[in-house]
N, C-alpha and C positions, 0 to 999 in steps of 0.2 A: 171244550174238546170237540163240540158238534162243530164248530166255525171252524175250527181246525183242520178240522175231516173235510168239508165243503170246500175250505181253501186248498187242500190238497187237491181234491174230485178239479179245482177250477183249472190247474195248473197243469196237470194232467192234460186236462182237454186240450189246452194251449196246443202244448206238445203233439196231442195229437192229432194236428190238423194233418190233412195229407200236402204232400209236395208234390210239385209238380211234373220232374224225372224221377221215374221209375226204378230206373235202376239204380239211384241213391237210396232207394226207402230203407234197405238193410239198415243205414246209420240210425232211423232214428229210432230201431232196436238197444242199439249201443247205450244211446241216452237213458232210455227207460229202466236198465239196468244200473244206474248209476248211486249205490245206493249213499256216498257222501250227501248226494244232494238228498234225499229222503230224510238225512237226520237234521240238515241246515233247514227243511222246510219245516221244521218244530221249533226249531233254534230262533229261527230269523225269519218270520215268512216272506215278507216284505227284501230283504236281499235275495231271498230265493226265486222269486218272480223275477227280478230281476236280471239274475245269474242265468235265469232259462231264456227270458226274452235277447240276450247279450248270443247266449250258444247258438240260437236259435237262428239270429242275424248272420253270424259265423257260419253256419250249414248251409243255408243258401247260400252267401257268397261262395262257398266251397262247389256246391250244388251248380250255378252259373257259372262258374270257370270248369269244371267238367263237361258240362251240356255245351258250352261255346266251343270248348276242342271238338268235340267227336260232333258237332251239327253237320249235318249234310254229309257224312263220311261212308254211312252204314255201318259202323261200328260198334258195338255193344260191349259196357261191361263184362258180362259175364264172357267173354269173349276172350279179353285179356287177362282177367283173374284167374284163366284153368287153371286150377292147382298143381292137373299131372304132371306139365311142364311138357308135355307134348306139344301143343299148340299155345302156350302161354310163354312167358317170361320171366326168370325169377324175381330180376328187378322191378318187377313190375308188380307181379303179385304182391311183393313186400309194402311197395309203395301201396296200395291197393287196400292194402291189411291196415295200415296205418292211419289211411284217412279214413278209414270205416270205425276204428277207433276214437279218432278226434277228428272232426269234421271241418277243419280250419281252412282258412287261406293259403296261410304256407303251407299247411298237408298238399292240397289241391295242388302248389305250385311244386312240390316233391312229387306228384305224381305225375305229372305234365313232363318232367324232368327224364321221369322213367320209361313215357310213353315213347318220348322222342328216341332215347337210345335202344326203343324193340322195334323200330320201324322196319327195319330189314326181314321181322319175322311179322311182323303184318300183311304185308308185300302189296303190288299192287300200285306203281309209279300214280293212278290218279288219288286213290284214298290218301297214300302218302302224301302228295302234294296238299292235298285240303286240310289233312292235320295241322302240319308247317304253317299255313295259313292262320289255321284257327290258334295254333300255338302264339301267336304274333300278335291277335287280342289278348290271350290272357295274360301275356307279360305285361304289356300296357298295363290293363287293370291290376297287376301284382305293384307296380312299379308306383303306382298309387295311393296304396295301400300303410305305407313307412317305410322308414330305414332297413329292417327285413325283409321287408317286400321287393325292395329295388335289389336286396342284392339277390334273392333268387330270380326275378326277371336278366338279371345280367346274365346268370347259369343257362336260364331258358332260352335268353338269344344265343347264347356260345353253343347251345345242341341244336338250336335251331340252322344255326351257321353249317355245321357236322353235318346233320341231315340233309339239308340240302343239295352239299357236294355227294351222299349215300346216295340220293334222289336223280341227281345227274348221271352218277354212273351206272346207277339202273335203267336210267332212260337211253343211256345210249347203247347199253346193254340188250333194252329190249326192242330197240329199233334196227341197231345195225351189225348185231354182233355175230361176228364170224370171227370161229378159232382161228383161223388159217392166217389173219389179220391182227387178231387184237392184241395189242402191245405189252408185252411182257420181261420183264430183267433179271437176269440170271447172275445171282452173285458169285457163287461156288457150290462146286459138287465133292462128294466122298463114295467111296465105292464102302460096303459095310463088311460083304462078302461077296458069293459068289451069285446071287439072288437076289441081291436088294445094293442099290444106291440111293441114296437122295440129291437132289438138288436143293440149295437156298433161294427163295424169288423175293422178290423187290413189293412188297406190297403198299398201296394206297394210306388202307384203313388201320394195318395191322403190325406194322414195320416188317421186318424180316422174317419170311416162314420156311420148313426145309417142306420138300412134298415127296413122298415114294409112291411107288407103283405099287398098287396091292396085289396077294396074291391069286384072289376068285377065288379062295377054298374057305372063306369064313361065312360074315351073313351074308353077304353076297356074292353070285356068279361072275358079277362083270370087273372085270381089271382097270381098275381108277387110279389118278394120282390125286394123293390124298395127303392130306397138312398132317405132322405132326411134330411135336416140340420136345424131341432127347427122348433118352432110356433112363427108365427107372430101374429100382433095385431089383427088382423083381426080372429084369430082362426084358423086359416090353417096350414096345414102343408107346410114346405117350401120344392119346391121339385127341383129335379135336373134342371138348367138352359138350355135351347134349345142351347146357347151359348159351353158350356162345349163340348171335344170333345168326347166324350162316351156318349154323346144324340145321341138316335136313332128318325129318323123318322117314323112317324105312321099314321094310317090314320082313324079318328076318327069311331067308331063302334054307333056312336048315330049320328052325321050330317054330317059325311062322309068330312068333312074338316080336311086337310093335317097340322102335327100341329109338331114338333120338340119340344123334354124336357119331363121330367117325367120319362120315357123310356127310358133302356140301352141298347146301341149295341151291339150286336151280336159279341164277339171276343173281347169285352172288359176286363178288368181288373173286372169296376163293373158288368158288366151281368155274369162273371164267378162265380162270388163269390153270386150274386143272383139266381144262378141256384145250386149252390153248398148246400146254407141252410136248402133247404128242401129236399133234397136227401142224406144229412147226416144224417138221422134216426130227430129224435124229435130236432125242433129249439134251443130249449133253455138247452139240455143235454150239461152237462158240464160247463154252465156259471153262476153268480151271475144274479140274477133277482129280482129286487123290483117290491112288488106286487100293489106299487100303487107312485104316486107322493107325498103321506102323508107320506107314511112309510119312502121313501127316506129321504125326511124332518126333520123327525122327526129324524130318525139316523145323518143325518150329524150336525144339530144341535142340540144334545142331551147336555142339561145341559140350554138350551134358553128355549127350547120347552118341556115344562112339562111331564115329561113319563108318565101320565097316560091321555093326549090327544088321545081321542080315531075317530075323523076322520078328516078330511083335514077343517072342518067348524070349529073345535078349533083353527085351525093355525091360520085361515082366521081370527077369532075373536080377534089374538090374534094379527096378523101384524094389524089390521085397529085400535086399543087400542093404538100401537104403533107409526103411522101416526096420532094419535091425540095429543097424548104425546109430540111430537116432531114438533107437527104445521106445519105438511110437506105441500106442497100445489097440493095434487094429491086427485084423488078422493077415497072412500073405494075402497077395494078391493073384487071382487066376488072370490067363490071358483075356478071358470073357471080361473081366473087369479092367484089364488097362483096355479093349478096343471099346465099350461101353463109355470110360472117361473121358479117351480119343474124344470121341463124338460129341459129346457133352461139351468139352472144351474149343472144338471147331466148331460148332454151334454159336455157343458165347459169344468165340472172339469174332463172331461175324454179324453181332448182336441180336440171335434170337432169344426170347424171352425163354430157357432153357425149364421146362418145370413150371412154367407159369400159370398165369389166371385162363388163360385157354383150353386148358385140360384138364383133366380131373382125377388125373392118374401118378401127380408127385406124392402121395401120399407116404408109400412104403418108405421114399428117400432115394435121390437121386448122385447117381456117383458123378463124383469131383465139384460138386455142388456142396452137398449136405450128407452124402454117405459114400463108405469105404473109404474114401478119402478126401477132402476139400482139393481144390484146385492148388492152392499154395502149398498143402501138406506132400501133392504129386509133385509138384515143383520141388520142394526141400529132400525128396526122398531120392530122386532120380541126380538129386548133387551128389547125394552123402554116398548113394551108389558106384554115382564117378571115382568119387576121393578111394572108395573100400576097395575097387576094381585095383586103382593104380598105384595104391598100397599095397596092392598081394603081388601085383606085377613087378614095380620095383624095388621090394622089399630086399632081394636077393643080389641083385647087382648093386646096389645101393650101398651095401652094406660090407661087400667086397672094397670095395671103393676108397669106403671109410678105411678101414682095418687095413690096405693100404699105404694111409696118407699115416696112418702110425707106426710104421715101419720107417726106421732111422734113413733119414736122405739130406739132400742139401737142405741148408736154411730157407734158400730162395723159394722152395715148393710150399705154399700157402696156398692161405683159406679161398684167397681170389681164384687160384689155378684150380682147387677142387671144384666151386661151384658152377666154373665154367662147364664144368666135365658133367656135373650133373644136372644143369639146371633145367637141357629140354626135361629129365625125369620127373623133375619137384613141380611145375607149374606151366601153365601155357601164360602168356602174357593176355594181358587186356585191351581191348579197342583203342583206340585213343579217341578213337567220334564219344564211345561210349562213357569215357572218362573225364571229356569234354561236358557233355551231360552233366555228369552226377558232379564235377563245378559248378555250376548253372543251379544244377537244383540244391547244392547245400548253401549258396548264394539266397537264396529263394526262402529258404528254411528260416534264416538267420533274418531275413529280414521280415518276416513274421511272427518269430523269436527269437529277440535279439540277446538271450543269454545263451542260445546254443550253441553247442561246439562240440567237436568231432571229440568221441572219448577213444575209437580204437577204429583198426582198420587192417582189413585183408587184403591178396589179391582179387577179392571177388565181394566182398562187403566191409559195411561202412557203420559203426553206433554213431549218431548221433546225440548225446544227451542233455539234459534239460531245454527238453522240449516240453513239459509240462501235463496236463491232467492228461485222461485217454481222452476226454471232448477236447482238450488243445490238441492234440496230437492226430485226431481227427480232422478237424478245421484243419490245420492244415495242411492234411492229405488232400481235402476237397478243393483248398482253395486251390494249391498247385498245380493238382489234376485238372481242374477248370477252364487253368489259365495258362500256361506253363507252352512250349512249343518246342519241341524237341527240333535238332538241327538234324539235315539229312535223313538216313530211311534206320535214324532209331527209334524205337518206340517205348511206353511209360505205361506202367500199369500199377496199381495201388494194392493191398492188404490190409484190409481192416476188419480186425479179425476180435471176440473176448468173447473167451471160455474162462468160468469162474474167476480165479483169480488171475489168471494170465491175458494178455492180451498184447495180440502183434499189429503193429502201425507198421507198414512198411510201402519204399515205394522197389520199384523192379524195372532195372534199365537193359533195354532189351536191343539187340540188333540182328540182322540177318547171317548166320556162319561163326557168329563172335559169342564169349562167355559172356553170361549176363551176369550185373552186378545190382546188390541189394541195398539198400538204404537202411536200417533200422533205426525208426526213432525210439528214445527212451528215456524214462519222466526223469533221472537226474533228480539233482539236486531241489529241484523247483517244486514247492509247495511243501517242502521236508524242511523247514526251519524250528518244528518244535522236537528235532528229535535231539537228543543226548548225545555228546563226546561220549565214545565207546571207553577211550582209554579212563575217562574221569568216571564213568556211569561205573566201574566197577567197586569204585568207594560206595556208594548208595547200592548195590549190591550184596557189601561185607557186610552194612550197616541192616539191611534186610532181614540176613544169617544170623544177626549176633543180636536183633531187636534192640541194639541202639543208635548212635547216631555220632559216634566214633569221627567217621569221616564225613569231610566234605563233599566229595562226590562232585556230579555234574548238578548240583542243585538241588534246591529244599524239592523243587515242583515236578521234579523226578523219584521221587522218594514213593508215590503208588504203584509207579511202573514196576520200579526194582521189587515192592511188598509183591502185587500181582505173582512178577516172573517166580518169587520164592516159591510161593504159594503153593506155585502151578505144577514145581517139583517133590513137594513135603511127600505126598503120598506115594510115591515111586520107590520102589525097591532098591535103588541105591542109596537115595537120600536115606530112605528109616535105618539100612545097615548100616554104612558107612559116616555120614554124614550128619545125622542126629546127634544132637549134644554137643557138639562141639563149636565151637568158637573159631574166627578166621580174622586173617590181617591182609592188607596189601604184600606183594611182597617187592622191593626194590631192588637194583641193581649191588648195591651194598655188598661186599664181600664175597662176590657171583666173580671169578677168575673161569677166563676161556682153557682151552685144548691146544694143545701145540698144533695139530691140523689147521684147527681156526687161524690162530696168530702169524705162520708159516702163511697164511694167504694175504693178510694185512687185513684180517677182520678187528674192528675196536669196537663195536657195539657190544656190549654184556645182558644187554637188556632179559632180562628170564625170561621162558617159555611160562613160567608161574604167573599168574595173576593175584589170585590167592592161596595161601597157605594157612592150614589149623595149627592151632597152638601146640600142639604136641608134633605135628610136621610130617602126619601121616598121609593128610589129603591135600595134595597139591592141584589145583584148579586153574586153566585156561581159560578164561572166558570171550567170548567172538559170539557178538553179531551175524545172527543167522546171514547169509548172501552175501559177506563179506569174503574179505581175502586174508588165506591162511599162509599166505608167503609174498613179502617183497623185495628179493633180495639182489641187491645190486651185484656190481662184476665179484668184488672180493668172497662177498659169502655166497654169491652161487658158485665159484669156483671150490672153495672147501665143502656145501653141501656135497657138491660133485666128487670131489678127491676123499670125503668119510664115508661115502657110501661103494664107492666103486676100491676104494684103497685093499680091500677085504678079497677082494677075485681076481685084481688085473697087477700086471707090474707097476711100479711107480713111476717110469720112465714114460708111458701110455699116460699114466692118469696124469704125470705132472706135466706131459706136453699138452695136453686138452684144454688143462686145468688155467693155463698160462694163456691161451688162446681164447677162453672163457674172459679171463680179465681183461685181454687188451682188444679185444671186440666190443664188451661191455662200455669200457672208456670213451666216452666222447668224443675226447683229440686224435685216441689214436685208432680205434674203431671206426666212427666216420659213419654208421648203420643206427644211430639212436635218433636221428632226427627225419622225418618224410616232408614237412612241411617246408616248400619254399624248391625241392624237388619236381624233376621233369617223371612222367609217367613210369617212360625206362630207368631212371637211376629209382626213383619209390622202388620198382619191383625188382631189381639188383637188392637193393636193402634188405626187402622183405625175402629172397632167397636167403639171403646170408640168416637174417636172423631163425629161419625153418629150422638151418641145418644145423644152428647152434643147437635148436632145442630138441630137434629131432638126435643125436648125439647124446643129449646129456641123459636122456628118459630111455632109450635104446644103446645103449652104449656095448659094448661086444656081443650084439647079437642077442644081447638079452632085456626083455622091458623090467626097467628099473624105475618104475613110475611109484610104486606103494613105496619103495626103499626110499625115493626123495621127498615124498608126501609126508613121510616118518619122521626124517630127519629135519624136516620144516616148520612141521609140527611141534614133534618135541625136543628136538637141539639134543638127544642124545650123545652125539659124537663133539658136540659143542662144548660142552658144561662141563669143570672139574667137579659144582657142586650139585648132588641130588637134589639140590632142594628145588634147581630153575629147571627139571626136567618135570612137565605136568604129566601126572597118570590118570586124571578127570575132566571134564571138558561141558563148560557150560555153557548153553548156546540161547540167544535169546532175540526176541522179535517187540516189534512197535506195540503186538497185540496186550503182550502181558502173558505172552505164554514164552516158558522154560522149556530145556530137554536138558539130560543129565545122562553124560555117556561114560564108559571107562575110555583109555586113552586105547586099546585097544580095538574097539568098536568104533571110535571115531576116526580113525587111520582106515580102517576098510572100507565104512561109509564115503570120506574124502575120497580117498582111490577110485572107488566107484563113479561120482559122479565129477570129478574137477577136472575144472578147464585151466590149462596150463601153457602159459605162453610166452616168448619175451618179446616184450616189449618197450615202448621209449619213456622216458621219466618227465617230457618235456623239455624244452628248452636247453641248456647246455650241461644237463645234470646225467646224459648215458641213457644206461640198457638199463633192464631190470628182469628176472625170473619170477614171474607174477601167476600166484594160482588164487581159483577163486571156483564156491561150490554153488 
């Protein structure tokens, strides 16, 4: 034990020999605190002399590439490590912290790394340049060192590169700099109110910054134009970070406390360009300036935002119409928050960093960013607001119209002469530059992934699907955006957007005065090959119910899924009342006879609304796949859903003329509106009129919405079925996860109503129309 102790006492000494720079000696505190090593030197003495003569080589190299930076500079550690961050750096202190913990090379060369990027708050064009200098040995010796060596000397020359051109233009900053002269680039202004504008400037070091004029009534008296980057939620202006190294220190002119940020230093890049703006004659000479966050608005979404909106409380009326529409779950919106978004969004699109690493003030959340509303969410709100406007507008004449064209007249007055009559009412047409485009870019799509294809398509947007994962569908946002070149003065902007389980991929084709059109990509089919045939998965459902194995189903390898979904419903209060104990079958077409309504249209399908039925024939069961579709029904059976639900209020003369006009629209040959593909821009949007009017007619038909009536009837085939048994009164719904829901038929017809999208559309190829809902 005594040699022990001795060899400790020796090793020790080692350690504490003194070093040579001074302002190292803290590290080798670090060491002596090291109590692993304390236990290896029991363990192992002999590796632990060792391991200390190894660390020890390690701290002086560390040691000599510090002392080599700062030789000759007058610079002193303790100089750049001030904690308070008044005259220090944060990156730098971190760096600082670290090699005072491990005393390495690459420490050293992480802190070399960090010195170069605080030279601005060092100041002093000669210390600067001697640093540069000295920095230029110790990459050398890094680059020496290994494989990690050479690659932080690469770092060290690329700041070293930075700083140099920081160095030039303090040097001619402090040689020859006059406001009145020194060159500055105004990209665009906004007027806020009636107090404040900012301009956007052109910067060197920093890319694009806005700067306003300050008021003289906060910390300080004198009236400065001052960088800041957006409004937070809070309503503030976000202003330059204490952190940044062009914050000058100040000393407050109201409580006399010493404060870093807001303030540009002296010799800076931005205080040059802030001294420069109002010694060039009048600020805003020679730049575009919006004289309000409305007018902005209202220009870049010209064709959303109605041109005769005459102040920013139209907009405001017009996004919160739109957040009802769309059942967003944020609150209305004040005018304070559309001209705050305003701003934020003409910031972006002129690429400042809006909320960024420059300020210290996005914390709360900044609007159309990350609070009140995202930028795409503004965007979606201010459509759905269009659409609500021009629904309540034409709702009245519209409808006249209709009710009209059902008053007995010649043969010759058709669908074509009505929509003529309405069609400025139902839609503005689309660009063709912009249509041109969104060619081009589903061109583009497909040849990135080549199983995509167009599944549906508006006048104003377009799905996409099997485009694959959300990182597929990502990639090639990025890559298109990248690469892609839009013709003429349209422009492309992406959404890439995921919240929990949703997520929007989209691109947004944009022009000047014209409706913008949306792109939606959507994962499709692609990477969904292990899921179940719905129609077959309900045999391994019955077999779930009844614990045996009855049917064949969609497969043995599906037979967890369907136990899971059971499962997931046993304990729910319909299943224990109703549904407990009993026993279920498939139920077939078999002796299922339709309604003369039906037959009278030339419906032949019998197929039951039933999926399964219990042996006693009490509980009749539908079962669908959660996000599927709860109706697809070509011309014949959407004309009799049509004629069993309206048959009940309107004459039959009404419902059998619509009814007729339903079918032969629906018809391929004689319709002529089921196909868009292979169509000029004008005949697609001719089509897509005609089919609006269809649908808007069948759901609104005398003035009255008949939408849960057709949801009902779609549903459950009530006015279809001579036999009780293909009419379902339970509804079971199910998902990939293994989870059930279990409704009566009456709750699941109000749920559907509530939330289904309902449209016609084309069946592909030479096969028609179709009345397709989906929840």
């Amino acid at each position: 034990m005594k040699q022990l102790d001795q060899l400790v006492n020796m090793v020790e000494d080692v350690m504490n020999e003194p070093v040579q720079v001074s302002e190292i000696s803290p590290f080798q505190a670090a060491r002596r605190k090291d109590r692993d090593w304390q236990k290896l030197v029991r363990q192992d003495p002999d590796k632990a002399i060792k391991q200390r003569e190894m660390e020890k080589a390690q701290a002086l190299q560390a040691q000599t590439a510090v002392s080599q930076v700062l030789k000759d500079t007058g610079i002193t550690l303790a100089q750049l490590a001030d904690p308070t961050g008044i005259t220090g750096y944060p990156d730098l202190v971190a760096a600082s912290e670290e090699l005072y913990k491990e005393p390495t090379l690459l420490a050293a060369g992480s802190w070399v790394l960090a010195l170069l990027g605080s030279l601005p708050v060092i100041g002093g064009v000669g210390r600067i340049a001697k640093v540069v200098d000295n920095a230029s040995d110790a990459a050398r010796t890094l680059r020496k060192s290994g494989e990690e060596g050479a690659r932080m000397a690469d770092k060290i020359d690329s700041g070293i590169s930075k700083a140099r051109k920081e160095m030039d233009a303090m040097s001619r900053g402090v040689r020859a700099f006059n406001p009145k002269t020194y060159p500055i680039k105004k990209i665009e202004a906004l007027r806020m109110d009636d107090d404040y504008y900012y301009i956007i400037m052109k910067t060197e070091f920093d890319g694009n910054i806005p700067f306003y004029r300050s008021s003289g009534t906060g910390e300080m008296t004198t009236r400065e134009w001052l960088p800041f980057f957006g409004m937070n939620d809070k309503q503030q202006l976000m202003k330059l970070s204490g952190k940044h190294p062009s914050a000058s220190v100040q000393k407050s002119a109201r409580d006399g406390r010493v404060f870093k940020g807001k303030y540009v230093r002296r010799g800076s890049e931005l205080s040059n360009i802030s001294r420069a703006i109002p010694a060039q004659g009048s600020p805003l000479k020679g730049v575009k300036i919006w004289r309000s966050p409305g007018e902005y608005l209202l220009n870049r979404y010209k064709g959303i935002i109605p041109s005769d909106t005459k102040s920013v409380q139209g907009i405001v009326d017009q996004v919160n119409r739109g957040i009802k529409k769309l059942n967003l779950k944020v609150a209305p919106v004040s005018a304070t928050d559309v001209e705050n978004i305003a701003v934020n969004i003409h910031m972006r699109s002129n690429g400042v960093d809006v909320g960024g690493k420059m300020t210290g003030m996005a914390g709360s959340g900044v609007p159309g960013v990350n609070a009140i509303l995202t930028q795409p969410q503004f965007y979606d709100a201010l459509e759905a607001g269009a659409r609500s406007m021009k629904e309540n507008n034409t709702a009245t004449e519209l409808d006249q119209l209709v009710e009209n064209f059902f008053q007995p007249k010649s043969r010759a007055f058709g669908l074509e002469q009505l929509v003529e009559m309405v069609e400025q009412m139902m839609t503005e047409a689309v660009d063709e530059d912009i249509m041109a485009v969104v060619d081009d870019l589903f061109t583009a799509i497909v040849a990135l992934q080549p199983e995509a294809k167009e599944k549906s398509r508006t006048g104003t947007s377009m799905v996409v699907t099997d485009t694959g994962s959300r990182k597929d569908r990502t990639d090639i946002l990025n890559n298109i955006i990248s690469t892609f070149v839009p013709t003429g003065d349209v422009t492309i902007e992406i959404v890439d957007e995921e919240v929990g389980n949703s997520a929007t991929k989209r691109f947004i084709v944009m022009k000047p005065g014209a409706k913008s059109f949306k792109i939606n990509l959507a994962q499709g089919s692609v990477g969904k090959e292990n899921i179940p045939n719905p129609t077959k998965f309900e045999g391994n459902l019955a077999n779930a119910l009844n614990g045996n194995e009855e049917y064949e189903g969609a497969g043995e390898r599906f037979n967890g899924l369907a136990n899971d979904i059971i499962d997931s419903v046993r304990g729910s209060f319909l299943y224990n009342e109703k549904l407990k104990g009993k026993t279920f079958e498939k139920l077939d077409q078999k002796g299922t006879e339709l309604t003369k309504t039906y037959k009278k249209e030339g419906v032949k399908s019998r197929e039951p609304k039933t999926d399964l039925i219990s042996s006693d024939g009490s509980i009749k069961i539908s079962v669908k796949k959660k996000g599927g579709q709860f109706v697809s029904a070509q011309g014949p059976e959407a004309a009799a859903i049509f004629n069993s639900v309206i048959d009940k209020t309107l004459k039959q003369e009404s419902t059998g003329t619509f009814a007729e006009m339903i079918k032969r629209y629906f018809d391929y040959e004689q319709g002529q509106i089921s196909q868009l593909k292979g169509k000029s821009p004008e005949e697609q949007e001719t089509i897509r009129r005609k089919r609006n009017f269809l649908l808007t007619r069948m759901l609104y038909h005398g003035a009255t919405n008949r939408q849960e009536d057709i949801v009902r009837e779609a549903l459950l085939g009530e006015n279809k079925f001579e036999n009780e048994d293909a009419i379902p009164n339970y509804f079971l719904i199910w998902d990939m996860s293994g989870k059930g829901e279990l409704y009566t038929a009456n709750q699941f017809v109000k749920m559907v109503t509530r939330k289904a999208k309902i449209g016609v559309r084309g069946r592909g190829g030479v096969r028609g129309l179709a009345l397709r809902g989906e929840v």
